[in-house]
N, C-alpha and C positions, 0 to 999 in steps of 0.2 A: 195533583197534590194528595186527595185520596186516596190512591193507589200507593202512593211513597210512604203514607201515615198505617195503610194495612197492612204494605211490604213490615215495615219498619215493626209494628208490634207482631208481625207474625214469626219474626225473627227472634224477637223477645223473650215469648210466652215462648217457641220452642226450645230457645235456650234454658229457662227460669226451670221448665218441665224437665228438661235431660236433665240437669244437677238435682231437682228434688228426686228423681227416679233412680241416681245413680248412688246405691246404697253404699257402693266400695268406693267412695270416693276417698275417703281418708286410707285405704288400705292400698290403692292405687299410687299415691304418693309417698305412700311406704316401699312399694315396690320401684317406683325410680328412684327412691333415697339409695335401697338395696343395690339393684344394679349400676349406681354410678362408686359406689363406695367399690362393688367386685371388679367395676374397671381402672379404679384408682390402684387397688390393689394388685392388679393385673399388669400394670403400665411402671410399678414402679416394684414387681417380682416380690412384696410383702406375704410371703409362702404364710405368716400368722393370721392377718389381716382377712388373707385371703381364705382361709380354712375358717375363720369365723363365720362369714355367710354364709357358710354349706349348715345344712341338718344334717341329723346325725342318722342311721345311714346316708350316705348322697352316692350318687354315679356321676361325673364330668368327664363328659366323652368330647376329650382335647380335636383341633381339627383334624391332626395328623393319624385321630383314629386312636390315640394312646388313652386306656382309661385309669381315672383316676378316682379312688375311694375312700384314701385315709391320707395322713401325712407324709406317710412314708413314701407313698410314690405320688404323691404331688413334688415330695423334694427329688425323686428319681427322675421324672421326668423335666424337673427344670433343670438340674444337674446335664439329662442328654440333650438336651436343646440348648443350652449357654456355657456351661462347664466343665463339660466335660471334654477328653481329649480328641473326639472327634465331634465336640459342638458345631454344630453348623451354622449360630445365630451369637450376633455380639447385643443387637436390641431388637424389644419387640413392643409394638406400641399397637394396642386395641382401639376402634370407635365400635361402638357398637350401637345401633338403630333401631328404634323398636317399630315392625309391621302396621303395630297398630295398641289399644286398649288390652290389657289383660284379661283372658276369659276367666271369670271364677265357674269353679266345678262346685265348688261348697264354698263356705263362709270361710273354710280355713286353706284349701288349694285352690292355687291358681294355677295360668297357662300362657306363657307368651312366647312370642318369638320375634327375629327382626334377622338382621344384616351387619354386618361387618365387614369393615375393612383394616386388614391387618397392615403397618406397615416395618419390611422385615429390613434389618441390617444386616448384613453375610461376613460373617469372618471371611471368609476368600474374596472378599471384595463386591462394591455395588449395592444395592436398595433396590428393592420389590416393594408392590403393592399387591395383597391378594384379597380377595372378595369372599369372603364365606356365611355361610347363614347356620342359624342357632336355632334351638328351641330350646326351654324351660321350663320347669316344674317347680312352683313355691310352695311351701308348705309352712302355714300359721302355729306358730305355737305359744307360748305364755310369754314367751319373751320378746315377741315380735318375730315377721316376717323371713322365715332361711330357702336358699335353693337347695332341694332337693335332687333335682338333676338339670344335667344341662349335655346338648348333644349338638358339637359343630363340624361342621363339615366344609370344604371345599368340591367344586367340580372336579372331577378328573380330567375332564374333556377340555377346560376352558380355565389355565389358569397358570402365573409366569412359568412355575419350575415345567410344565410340561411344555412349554413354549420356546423356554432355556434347553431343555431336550432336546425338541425338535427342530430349533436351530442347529444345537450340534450334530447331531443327526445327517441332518444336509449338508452341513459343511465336510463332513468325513465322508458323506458318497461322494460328493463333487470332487473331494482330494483323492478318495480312490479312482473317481472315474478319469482323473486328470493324470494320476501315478498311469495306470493302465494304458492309456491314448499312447503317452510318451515313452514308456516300455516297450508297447505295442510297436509305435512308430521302427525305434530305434530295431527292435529283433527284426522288421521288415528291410529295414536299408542294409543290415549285415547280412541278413540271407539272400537279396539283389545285389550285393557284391557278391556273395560266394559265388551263386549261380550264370553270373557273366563271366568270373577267373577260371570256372569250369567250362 
C-alpha cells in the first residue's frame, strides 16, 4: 500500500513540477490553436485564411517541392493542383500530427515538426493515401503567434504515385515481353514452314 501511496504522489509532484517548469505553456496552445486553424484552412482551400497564418516574409515548401511566398503563387499553385487544365487533384484533405512538444529557440521562435497524411482524390479516377512529414518555424509577434516556414515532403522511395509507376511499369514489360514470345513464336512457325517447302 506504500509503495501505491509513493508510486501515486511521485507521479504527482512530477506532473505539478513539469506544468510549473513549462513557461510556454500558454504559447504552446497558441501553437495548436495555429496549426489546426492552417489545416482547416487547408482542407477547405481558404487561400485568405490560409495566408493569414503565415508571417510576413514566410517560405512553404509544398510536398510536391513547389515553393510558396506570397499570394500570388499560393493561388498558382492551388490553381496547378485542382484547376487547372491539367489538374491532377479533384480533393485534398490534410491530418497532420505533431512528433512531439514545440522546441522554443527564444521566447518568440519556435520549432516543430510531425506527420501527415494526405488523403488525395484524382480527377482520373481512385483515392490515395500518402504519408509525408513537415517541419515548421513560428515566429511571435505583437499579434500572436505566425508560421514562418514550413517544409514537406514525401519519400520518393515509398509512396502510392511511385507504386502506381511501378505497377505500370511491370505491366508494360510483361505486355511487351508477352507481344515479343507471340511474335517471336509466330516468325518461328512461318520460317519452319518455309524451310520444309524448300
Amino acid at each position: 500500500m506504500k509503495s501505491h501511496l509513493l508510486l501515486l504522489m511521485t507521479v504527482l509532484l512530477s506532473t505539478t513540477v513539469h506544468a510549473v517548469d513549462d513557461a510556454y505553456a500558454a504559447d504552446r496552445q497558441e501553437l495548436r490553436d495555429l496549426m489546426a486553424k492552417a489545416t482547416e484552412a487547408l482542407n477547405k482551400r481558404d487561400l485568405t485564411a490560409l495566408e493569414g497564418v503565415f508571417h510576413r516574409p514566410y517560405v512553404f515548401v509544398m510536398s510536391d517541392q513547389t515553393m510558396v511566398t506570397s499570394m500570388e503563387t499560393l493561388k498558382k499553385a492551388d490553381a496547378d493542383w485542382f484547376a487547372g487544365p491539367e489538374a491532377p487533384i479533384i480533393s485534398l484533405t490534410f491530418t497532420p500530427v505533431l512528433d512531439g512538444p514545440a522546441t522554443f529557440l527564444s521566447d518568440t521562435v519556435a520549432v516543430a515538426s510531425g506527420t501527415c497524411t494526405d488523403t488525395v482524390v484524382l480527377r482520373k479516377g481512385g483515392e490515395m493515401r500518402m504519408h509525408s512529414r513537415w517541419t515548421a518555424t513560428m515566429v511571435k509577434t505583437a499579434d500572436g503567434w505566425h508560421v514562418a516556414n514550413v517544409h514537406s515532403g514525401v519519400s520518393p522511395f515509398d509512396n502510392p504515385v511511385v507504386g502506381r509507376l511501378s505497377g505500370a511499369l511491370t505491366t508494360m514489360v510483361l505486355w511487351a515481353a508477352l507481344t515479343a514470345l507471340v511474335v517471336g513464336g509466330i516468325i518461328g512457325l512461318l520460317i519452319g514452314r518455309r524451310s520444309r517447302k524448300a
